[in-house]
LUMTI-503184 format. One record per residue (C-alpha): x, y, z; residue in one letter. Coordinates in pm, 1 decimal. Layout:
N
+----------+----------+----------+----+
!        X !        Y !        Z ! aa !
+----------+----------+----------+----+
!        X !        Y !        Z !  A !
...
+----------+----------+----------+----+
***
This chain:
413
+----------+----------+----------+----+
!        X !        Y !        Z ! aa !
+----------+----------+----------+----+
!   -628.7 !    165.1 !   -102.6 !  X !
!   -250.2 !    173.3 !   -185.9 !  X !
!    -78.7 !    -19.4 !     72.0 !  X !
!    165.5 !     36.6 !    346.4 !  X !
!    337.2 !   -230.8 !    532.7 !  X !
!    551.9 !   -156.3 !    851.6 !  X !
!    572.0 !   -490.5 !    953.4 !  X !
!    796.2 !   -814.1 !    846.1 !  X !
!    471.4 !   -992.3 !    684.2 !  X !
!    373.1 !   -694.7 !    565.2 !  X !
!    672.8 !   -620.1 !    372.1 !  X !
!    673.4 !  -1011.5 !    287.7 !  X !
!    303.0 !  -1024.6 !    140.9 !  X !
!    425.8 !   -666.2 !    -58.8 !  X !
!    720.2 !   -856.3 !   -194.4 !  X !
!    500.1 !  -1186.8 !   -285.7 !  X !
!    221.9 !   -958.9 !   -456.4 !  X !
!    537.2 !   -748.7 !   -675.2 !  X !
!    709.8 !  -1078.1 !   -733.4 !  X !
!    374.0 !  -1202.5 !   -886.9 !  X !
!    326.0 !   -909.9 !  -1098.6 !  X !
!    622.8 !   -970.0 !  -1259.6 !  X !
!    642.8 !  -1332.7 !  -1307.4 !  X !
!    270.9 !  -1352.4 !  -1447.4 !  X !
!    335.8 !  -1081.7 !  -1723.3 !  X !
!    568.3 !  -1343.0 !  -1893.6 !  X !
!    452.2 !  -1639.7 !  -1755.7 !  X !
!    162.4 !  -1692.5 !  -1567.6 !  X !
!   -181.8 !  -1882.7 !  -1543.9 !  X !
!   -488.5 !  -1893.3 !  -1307.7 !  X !
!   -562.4 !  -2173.8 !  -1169.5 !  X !
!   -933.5 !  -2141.7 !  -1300.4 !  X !
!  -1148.6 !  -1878.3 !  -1486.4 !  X !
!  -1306.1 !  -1597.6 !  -1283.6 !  X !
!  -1596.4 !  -1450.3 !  -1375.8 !  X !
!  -1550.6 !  -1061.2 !  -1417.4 !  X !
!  -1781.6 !   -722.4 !  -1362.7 !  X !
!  -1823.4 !   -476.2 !  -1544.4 !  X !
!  -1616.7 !   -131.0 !  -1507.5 !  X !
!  -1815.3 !    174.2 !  -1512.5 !  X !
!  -1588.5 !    460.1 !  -1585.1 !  X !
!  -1767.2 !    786.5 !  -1433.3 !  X !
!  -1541.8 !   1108.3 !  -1499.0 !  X !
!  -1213.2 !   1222.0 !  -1520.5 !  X !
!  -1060.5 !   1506.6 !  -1288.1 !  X !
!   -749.2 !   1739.1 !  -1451.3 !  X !
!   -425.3 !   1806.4 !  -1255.0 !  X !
!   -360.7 !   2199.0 !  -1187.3 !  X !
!   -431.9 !   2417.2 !   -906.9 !  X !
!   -797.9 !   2518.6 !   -996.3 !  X !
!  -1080.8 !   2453.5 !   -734.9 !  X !
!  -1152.9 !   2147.0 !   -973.2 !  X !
!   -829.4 !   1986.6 !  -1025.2 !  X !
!   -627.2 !   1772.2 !   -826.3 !  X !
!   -246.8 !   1857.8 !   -700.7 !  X !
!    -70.6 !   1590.6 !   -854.4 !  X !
!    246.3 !   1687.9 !   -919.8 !  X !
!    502.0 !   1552.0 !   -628.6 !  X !
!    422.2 !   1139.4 !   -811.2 !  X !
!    831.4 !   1151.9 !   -921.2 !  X !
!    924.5 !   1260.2 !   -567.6 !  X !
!    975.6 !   1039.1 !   -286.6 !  X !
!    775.8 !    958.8 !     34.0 !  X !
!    343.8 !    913.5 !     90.4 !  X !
!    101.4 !   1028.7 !   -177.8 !  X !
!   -237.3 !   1181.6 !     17.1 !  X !
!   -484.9 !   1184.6 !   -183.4 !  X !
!   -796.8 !    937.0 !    -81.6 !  X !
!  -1132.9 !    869.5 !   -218.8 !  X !
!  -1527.9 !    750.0 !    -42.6 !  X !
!  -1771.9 !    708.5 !   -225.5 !  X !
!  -2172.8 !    710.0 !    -78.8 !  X !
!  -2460.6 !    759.2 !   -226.1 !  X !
!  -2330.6 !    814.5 !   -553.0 !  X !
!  -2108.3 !   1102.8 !   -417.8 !  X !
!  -1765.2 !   1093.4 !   -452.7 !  X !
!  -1548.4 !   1259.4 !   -136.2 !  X !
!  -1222.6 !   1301.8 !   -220.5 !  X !
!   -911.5 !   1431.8 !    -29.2 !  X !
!   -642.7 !   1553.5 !   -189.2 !  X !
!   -395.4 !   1613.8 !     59.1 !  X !
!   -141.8 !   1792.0 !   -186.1 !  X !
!   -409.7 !   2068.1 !   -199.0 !  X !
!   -540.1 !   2060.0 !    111.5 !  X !
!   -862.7 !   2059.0 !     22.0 !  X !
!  -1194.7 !   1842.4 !     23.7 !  X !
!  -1387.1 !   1762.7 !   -306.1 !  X !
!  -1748.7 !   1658.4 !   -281.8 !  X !
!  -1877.9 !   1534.8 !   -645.9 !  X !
!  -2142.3 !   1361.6 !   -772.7 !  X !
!  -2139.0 !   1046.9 !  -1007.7 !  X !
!  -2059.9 !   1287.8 !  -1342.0 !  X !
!  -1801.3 !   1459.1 !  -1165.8 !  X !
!  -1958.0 !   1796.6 !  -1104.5 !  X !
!  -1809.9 !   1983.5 !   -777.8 !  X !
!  -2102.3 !   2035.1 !   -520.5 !  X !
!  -1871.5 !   2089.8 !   -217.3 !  X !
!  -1549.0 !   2261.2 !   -165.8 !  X !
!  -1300.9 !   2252.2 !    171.0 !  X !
!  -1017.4 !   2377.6 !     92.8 !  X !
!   -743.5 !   2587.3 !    300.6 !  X !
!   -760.4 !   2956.1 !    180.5 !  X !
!   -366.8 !   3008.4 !    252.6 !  X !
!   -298.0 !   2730.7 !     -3.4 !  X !
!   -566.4 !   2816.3 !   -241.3 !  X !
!   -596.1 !   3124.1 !   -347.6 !  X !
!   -901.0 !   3322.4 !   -545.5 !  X !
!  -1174.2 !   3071.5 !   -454.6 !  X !
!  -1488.7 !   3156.2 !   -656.4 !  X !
!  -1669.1 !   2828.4 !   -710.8 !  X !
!  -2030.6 !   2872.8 !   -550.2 !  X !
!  -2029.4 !   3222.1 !   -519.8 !  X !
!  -1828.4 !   3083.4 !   -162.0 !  X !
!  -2006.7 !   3449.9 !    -23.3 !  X !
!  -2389.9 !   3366.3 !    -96.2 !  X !
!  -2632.7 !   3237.9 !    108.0 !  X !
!  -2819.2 !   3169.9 !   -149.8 !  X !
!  -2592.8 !   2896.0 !   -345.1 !  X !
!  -2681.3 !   2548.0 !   -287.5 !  X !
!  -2303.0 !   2471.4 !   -346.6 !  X !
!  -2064.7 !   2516.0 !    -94.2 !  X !
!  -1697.2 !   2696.4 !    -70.9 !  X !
!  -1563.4 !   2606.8 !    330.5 !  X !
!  -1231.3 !   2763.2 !    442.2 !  X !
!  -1025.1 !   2542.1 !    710.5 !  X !
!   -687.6 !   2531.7 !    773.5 !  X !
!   -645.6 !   2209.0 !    660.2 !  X !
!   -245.9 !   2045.9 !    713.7 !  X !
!   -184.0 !   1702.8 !    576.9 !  X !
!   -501.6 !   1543.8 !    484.0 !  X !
!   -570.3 !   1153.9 !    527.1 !  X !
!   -811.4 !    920.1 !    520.3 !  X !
!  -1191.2 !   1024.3 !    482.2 !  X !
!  -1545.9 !    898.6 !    583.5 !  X !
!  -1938.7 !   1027.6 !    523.6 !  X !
!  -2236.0 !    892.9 !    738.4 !  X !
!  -2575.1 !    885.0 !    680.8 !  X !
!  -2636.1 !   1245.3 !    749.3 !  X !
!  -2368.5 !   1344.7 !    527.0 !  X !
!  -2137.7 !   1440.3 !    776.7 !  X !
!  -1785.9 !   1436.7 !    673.2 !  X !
!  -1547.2 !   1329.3 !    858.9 !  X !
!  -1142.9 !   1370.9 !    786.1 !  X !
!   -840.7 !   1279.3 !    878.9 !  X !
!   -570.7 !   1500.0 !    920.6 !  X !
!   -222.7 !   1615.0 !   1064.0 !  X !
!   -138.1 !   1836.2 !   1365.8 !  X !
!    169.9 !   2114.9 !   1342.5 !  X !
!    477.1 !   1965.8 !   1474.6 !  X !
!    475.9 !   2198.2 !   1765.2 !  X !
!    118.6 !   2045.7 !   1839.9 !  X !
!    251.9 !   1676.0 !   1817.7 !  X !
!    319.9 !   1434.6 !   2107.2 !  X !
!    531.7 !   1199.4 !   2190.9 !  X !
!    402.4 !    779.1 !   2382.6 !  X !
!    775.7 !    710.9 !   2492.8 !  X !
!    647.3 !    355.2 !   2666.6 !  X !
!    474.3 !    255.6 !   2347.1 !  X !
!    744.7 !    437.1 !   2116.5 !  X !
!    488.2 !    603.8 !   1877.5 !  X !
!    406.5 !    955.0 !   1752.0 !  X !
!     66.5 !   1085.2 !   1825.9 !  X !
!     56.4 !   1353.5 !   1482.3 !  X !
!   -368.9 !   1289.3 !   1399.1 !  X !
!   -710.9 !   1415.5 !   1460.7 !  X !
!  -1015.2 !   1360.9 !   1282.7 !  X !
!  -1197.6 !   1678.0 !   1190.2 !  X !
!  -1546.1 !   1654.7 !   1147.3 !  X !
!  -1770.3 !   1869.0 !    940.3 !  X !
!  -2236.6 !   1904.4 !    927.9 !  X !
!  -2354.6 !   1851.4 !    616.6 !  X !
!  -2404.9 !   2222.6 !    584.0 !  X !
!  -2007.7 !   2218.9 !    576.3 !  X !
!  -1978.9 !   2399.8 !    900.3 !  X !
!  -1661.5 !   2300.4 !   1122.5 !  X !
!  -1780.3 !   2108.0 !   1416.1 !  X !
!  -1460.4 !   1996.0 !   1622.1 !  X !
!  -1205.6 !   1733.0 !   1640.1 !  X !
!  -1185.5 !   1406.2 !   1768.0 !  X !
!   -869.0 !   1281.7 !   1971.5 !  X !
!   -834.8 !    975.4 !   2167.8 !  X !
!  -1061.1 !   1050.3 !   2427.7 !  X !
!  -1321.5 !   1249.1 !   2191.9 !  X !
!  -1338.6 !   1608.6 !   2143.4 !  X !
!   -992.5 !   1791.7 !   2188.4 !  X !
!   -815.0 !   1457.8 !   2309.4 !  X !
!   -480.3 !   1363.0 !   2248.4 !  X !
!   -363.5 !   1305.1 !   1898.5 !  X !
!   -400.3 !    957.0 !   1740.6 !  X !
!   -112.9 !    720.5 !   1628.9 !  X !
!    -76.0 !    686.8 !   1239.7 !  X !
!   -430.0 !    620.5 !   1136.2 !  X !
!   -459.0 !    337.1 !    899.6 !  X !
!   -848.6 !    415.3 !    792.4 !  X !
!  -1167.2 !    499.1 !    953.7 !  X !
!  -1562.0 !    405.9 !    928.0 !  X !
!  -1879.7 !    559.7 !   1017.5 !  X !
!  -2170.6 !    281.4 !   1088.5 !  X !
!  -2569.7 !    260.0 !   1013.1 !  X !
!  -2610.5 !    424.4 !   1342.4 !  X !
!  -2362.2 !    691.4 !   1255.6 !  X !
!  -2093.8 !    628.8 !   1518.3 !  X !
!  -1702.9 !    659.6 !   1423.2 !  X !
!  -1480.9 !    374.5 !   1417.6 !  X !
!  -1059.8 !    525.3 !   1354.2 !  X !
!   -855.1 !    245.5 !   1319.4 !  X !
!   -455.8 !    330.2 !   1386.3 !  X !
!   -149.8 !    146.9 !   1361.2 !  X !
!     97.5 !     72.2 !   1661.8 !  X !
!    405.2 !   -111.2 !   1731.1 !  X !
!    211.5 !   -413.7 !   1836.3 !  X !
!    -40.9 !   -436.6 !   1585.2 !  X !
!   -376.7 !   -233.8 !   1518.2 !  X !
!   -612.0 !    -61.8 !   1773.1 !  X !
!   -995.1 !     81.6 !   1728.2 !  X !
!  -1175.1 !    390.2 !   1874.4 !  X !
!  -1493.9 !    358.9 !   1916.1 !  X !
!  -1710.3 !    724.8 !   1928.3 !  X !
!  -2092.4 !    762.2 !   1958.7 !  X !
!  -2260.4 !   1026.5 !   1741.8 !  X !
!  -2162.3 !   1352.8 !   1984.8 !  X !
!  -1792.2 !   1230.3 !   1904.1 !  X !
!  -1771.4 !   1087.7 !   2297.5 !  X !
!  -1565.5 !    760.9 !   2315.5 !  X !
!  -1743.2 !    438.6 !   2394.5 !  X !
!  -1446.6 !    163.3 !   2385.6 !  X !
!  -1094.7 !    165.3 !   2313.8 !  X !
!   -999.4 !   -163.3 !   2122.5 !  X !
!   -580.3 !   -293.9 !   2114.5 !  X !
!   -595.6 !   -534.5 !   1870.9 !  X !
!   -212.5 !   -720.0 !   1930.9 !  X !
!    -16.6 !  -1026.5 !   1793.4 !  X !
!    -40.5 !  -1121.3 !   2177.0 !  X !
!   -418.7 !  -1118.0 !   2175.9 !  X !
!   -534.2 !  -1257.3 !   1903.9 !  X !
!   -619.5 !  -1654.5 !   1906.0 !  X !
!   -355.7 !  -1856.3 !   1797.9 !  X !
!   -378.4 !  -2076.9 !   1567.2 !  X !
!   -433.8 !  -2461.4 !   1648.4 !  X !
!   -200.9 !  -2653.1 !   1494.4 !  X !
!   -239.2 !  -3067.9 !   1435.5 !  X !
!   -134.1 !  -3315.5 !   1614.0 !  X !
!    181.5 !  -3402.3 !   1354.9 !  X !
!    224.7 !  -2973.2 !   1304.1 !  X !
!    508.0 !  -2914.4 !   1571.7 !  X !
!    647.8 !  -2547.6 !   1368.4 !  X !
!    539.3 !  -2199.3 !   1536.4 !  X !
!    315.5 !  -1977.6 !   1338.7 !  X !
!    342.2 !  -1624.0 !   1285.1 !  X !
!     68.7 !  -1364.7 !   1294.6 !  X !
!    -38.7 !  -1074.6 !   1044.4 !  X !
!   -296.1 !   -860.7 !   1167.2 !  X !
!   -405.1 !   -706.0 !    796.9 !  X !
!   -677.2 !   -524.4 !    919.7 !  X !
!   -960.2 !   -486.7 !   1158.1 !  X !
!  -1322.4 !   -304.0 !   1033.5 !  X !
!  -1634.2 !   -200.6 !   1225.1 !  X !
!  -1924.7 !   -396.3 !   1169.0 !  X !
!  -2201.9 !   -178.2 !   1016.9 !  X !
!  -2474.0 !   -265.5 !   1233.9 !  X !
!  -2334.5 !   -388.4 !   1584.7 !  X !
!  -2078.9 !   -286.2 !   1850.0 !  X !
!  -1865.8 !   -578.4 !   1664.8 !  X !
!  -1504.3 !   -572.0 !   1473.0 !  X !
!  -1394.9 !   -811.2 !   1239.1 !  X !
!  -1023.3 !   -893.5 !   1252.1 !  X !
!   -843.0 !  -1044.9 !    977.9 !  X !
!   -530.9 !  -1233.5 !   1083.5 !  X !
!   -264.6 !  -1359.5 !    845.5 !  X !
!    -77.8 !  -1677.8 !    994.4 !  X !
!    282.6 !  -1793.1 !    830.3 !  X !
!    428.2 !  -2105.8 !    905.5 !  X !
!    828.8 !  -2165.4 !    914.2 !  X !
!    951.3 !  -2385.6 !    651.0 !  X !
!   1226.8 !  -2630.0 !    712.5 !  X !
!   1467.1 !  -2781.3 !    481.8 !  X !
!   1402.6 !  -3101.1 !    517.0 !  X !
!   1807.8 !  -3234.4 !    435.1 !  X !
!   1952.2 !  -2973.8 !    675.6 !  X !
!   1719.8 !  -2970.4 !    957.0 !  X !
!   1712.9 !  -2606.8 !    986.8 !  X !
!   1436.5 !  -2341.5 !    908.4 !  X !
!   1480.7 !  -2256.0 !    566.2 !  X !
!   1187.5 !  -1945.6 !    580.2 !  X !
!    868.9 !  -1821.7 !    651.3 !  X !
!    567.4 !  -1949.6 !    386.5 !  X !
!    232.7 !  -1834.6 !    435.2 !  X !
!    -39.2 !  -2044.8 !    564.4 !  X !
!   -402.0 !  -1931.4 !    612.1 !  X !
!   -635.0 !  -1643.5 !    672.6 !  X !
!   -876.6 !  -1630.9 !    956.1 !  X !
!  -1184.1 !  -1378.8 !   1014.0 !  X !
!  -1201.5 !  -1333.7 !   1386.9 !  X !
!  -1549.7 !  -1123.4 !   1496.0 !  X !
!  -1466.5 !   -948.7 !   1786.9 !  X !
!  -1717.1 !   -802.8 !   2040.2 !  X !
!  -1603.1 !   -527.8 !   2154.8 !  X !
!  -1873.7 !   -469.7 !   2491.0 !  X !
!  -1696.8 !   -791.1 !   2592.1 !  X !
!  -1351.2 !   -849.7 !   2459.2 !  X !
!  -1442.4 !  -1149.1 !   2310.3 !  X !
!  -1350.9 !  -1316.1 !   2001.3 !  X !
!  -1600.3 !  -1586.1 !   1835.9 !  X !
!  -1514.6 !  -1871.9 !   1631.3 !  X !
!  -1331.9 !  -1729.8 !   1287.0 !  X !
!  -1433.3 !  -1787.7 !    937.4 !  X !
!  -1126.1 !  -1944.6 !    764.4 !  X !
!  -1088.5 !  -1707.5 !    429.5 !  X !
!   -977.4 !  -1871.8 !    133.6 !  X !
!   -659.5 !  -1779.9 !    -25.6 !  X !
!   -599.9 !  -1678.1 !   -413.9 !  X !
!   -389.5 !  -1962.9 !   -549.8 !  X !
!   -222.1 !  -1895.6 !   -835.8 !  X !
!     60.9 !  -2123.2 !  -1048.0 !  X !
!    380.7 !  -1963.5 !  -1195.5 !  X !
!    618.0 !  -2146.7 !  -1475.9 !  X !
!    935.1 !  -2100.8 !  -1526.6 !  X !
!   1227.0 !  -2309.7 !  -1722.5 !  X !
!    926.9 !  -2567.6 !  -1757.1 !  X !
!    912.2 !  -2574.8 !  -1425.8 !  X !
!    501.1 !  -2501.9 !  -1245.9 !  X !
!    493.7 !  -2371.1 !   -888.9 !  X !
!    178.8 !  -2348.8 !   -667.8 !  X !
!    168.4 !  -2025.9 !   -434.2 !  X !
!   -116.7 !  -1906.6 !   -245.1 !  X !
!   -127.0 !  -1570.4 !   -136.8 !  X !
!   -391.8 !  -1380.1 !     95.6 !  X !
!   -648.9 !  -1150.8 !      3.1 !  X !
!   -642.2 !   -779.6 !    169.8 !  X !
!   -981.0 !   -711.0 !    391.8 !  X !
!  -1161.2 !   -435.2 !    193.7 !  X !
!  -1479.1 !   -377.6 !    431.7 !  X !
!  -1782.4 !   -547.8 !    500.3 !  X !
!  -2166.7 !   -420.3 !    346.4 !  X !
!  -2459.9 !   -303.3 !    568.6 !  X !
!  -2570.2 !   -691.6 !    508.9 !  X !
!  -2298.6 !   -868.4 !    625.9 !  X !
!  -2130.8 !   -956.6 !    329.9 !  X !
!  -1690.9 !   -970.9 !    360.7 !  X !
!  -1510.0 !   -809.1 !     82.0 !  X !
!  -1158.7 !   -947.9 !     33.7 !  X !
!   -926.7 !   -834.8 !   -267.1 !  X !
!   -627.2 !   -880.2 !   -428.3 !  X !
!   -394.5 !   -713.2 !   -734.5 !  X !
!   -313.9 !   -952.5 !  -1005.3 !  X !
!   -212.3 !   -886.7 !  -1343.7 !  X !
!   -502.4 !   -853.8 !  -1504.7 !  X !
!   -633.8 !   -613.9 !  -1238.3 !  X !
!   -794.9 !   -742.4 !   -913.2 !  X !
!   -957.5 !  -1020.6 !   -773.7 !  X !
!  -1234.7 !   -980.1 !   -532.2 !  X !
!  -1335.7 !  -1217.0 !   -317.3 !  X !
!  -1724.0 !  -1184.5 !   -183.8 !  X !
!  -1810.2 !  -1418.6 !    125.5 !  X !
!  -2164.6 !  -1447.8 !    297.1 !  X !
!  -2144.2 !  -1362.6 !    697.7 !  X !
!  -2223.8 !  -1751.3 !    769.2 !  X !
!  -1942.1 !  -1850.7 !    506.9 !  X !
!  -2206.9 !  -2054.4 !    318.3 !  X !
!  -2121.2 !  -1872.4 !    -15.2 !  X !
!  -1795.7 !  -1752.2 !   -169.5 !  X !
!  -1816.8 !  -1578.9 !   -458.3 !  X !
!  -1525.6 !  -1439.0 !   -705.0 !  X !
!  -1506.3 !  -1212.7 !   -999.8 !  X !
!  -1178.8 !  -1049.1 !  -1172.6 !  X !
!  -1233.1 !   -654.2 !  -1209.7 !  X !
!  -1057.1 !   -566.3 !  -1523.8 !  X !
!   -773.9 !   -278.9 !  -1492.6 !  X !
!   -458.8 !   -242.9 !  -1637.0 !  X !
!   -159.2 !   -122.7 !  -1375.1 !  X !
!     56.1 !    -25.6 !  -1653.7 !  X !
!   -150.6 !    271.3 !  -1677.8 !  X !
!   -182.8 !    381.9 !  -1289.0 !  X !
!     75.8 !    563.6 !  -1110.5 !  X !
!   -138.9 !    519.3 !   -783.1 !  X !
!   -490.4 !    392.9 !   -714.9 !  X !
!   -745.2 !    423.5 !   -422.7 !  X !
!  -1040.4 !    234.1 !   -326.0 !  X !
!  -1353.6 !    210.5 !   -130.4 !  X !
!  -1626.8 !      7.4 !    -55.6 !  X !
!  -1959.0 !    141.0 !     -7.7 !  X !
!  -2231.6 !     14.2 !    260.1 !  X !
!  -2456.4 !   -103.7 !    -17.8 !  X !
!  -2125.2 !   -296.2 !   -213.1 !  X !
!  -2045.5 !    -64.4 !   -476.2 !  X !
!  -1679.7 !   -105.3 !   -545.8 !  X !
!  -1517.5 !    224.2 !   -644.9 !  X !
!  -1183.8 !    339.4 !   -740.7 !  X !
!   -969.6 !    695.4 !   -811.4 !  X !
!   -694.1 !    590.5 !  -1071.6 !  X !
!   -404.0 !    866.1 !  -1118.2 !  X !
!   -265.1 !    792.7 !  -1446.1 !  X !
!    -31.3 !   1034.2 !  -1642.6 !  X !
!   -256.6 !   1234.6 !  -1838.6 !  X !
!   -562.2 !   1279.5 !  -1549.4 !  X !
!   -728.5 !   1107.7 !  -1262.0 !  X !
!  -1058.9 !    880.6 !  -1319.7 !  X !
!  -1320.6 !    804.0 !  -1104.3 !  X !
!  -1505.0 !    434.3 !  -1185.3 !  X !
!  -1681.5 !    180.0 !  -1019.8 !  X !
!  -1772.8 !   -189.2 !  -1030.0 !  X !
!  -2200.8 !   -265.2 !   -900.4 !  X !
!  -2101.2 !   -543.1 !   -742.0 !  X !
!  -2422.8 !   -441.3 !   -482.1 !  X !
!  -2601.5 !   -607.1 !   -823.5 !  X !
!  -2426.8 !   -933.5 !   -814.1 !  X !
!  -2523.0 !   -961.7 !   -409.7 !  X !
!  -2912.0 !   -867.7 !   -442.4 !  X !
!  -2927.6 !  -1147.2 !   -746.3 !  X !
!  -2760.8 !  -1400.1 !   -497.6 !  X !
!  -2995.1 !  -1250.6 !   -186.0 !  X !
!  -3310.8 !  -1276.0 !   -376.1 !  X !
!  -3269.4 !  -1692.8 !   -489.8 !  X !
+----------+----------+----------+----+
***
């Protein structure tokens, strides 16, 4: 998805990946020849305010666009948050499912919303600011969205506003409850940064705090099983060499469930000072590696990391050739234990592929021109389909990469 950073590294990695963009469009070069995959563009979706469309029409003004995509199954599940509504769709873009607030959007006739009869479905909720969304195996739809002000509270020892609750709907659309931090009807979550639903169709919301990233775990009834701070204080740091006397600084990217296990993965970011060698002082902050901590979460303990390679890429300029490396972003992790890692460059993306054991590493380029996009949002299915909603000018456009393809051919040698 479209990117927010709150912290300094954040804000540094956005200003590395911007700065790249626009050195590489005049001056650029890999430093070797990806492989790429095939785009399979699905269907387009008009702007407007029919039960069809997508509310689209705030891009100009300032501040968080809410719309966000899932994709299982072949369904699509998007929320536009600008509507307040839910779109369920399959792979040609036909509407199957409808959620949509009925103060917002008026004159709802799609599935005869009234018969019992349709095998379509038209759901009224009062739905506020819409986030984030998730689907488990039972088709189960789970969403994130924003209390009322009046409804909001206030951690004054952590310094955070508690605004979210994830709503969660049967697959016959009907509204079950929603989940706060303790489960059904708890206190609102912290800004949510994504959430997951797992083989065994348990919840995983992942919010951000002051201090980093923290994980709520909830069983299939919605009833919390572990609560999970993820902080710069409790991650490992990182060992430095015997000649390496500079402190490193942590990034915590982003932490994801593990599909089959009570186990998170968190991806840590370490930056290294740099000094200026004739003036003795620190000159800045250059980035240094990536590490993939698996974290048990029955125990509190973290095993030994897989060390993710960067994307290395060379800029010239005045006949001049730099080096940089910068990370990859953690995308999510396949029902098979596969890590999905990816990363914007002009050409599109990158996407990095590596095997749980880190045996294999695998890259391909997925082809997509940014000129076009005003914003973007992607998912990763369980199986390792790669899918994306692009809003460009003239509509949005739902397509995907079958990357699940390229890991069965590697799984079967």
């Amino acid at each position: 998805m479209k990117k927010i950073f709150s912290s300094l590294f954040g804000v540094l990695k956005s200003f590395c990946i911007l700065s790249f963009i626009v050195f590489t469009c005049a001056s650029c070069s890999k430093s070797g020849q990806v492989h790429s995959v095939g785009e399979n563009a699905l269907f387009t979706l008009s702007y407007g305010n029919f039960e069809d469309e997508l509310n689209l029409f705030d891009l100009a003004r300032t501040g968080n666009i809410r719309t966000f995509m899932t994709m299982r199954d072949g369904f699509f599940y998007i929320a536009n948050g600008e509507s307040k509504k839910i779109l369920e769709l399959n792979s040609y873009g036909d509407l199957l499912s409808l959620y949509y607030n009925d103060d917002f959007l008026k004159n709802v006739t799609f599935a005869e919303k009234n018969s019992t009869n349709s095998i379509k479905k038209a759901i009224s909720y009062p739905f506020n600011t819409l986030g984030p969304l998730t689907v488990d195996s039972r088709k189960f739809i789970y969403a994130v969205d924003t209390l009322p002000s009046e409804r909001q509270e206030r951690d004054t020892a952590n310094r955070l506003l508690l605004s979210s609750v994830v709503l969660r709907f049967d697959s016959s659309g009907k509204f079950i409850d929603y989940l706060g931090q303790q489960g059904p009807g708890g206190t609102p979550f912290p800004y949510v940064k994504n959430i997951y639903t797992t083989q065994e169709n348990e919840l995983v919301v992942v919010c951000t705090t002051n201090d980093g990233l923290i994980a709520y775990w909830f069983n299939t009834n919605g009833f919390l099983l572990y609560t999970i701070p993820v902080s710069q204080n409790s991650v490992p740091k990182l060992q430095h060499g015997e000649n390496t006397e500079a402190p490193s600084y942590i990034s915590i990217e982003n932490i994801v469930p593990d599909s089959t296990g009570h186990k998170l993965y968190v991806k840590v970011d370490y930056y290294m000072t740099s000094l200026d060698s004739a003036l003795k002082v620190q000159s800045g902050i250059d980035y240094y590696t990536t590490l993939l901590f698996p974290l048990d979460v029955t125990t509190g303990l973290y095993d030994e990391p897989l060390e993710i390679p960067s994307y290395e890429y060379s800029v010239t300029e005045n006949l001049t050739k730099e080096i940089y490396n910068l990370p990859f972003d953690f995308l999510g992790v396949t029902e098979t234990g596969w890590f999905f890692f990816i990363v914007p460059n002009e050409e599109g993306f990158i996407v990095q592929m590596v095997q749980p054991d880190g045996q294999r590493i695998v890259k391909r380029s997925l082809s997509v021109d940014h000129s076009k996009n005003l914003y973007y949002t992607l998912s990763l299915s369980g199986n390792g389909i790669i899918s994306a909603l692009f809003v460009r000018r003239e509509n949005a456009q739902a397509v995907w990469w079958r990357t699940d393809s390229l890991l069965a051919s590697f799984i079967n040698q």
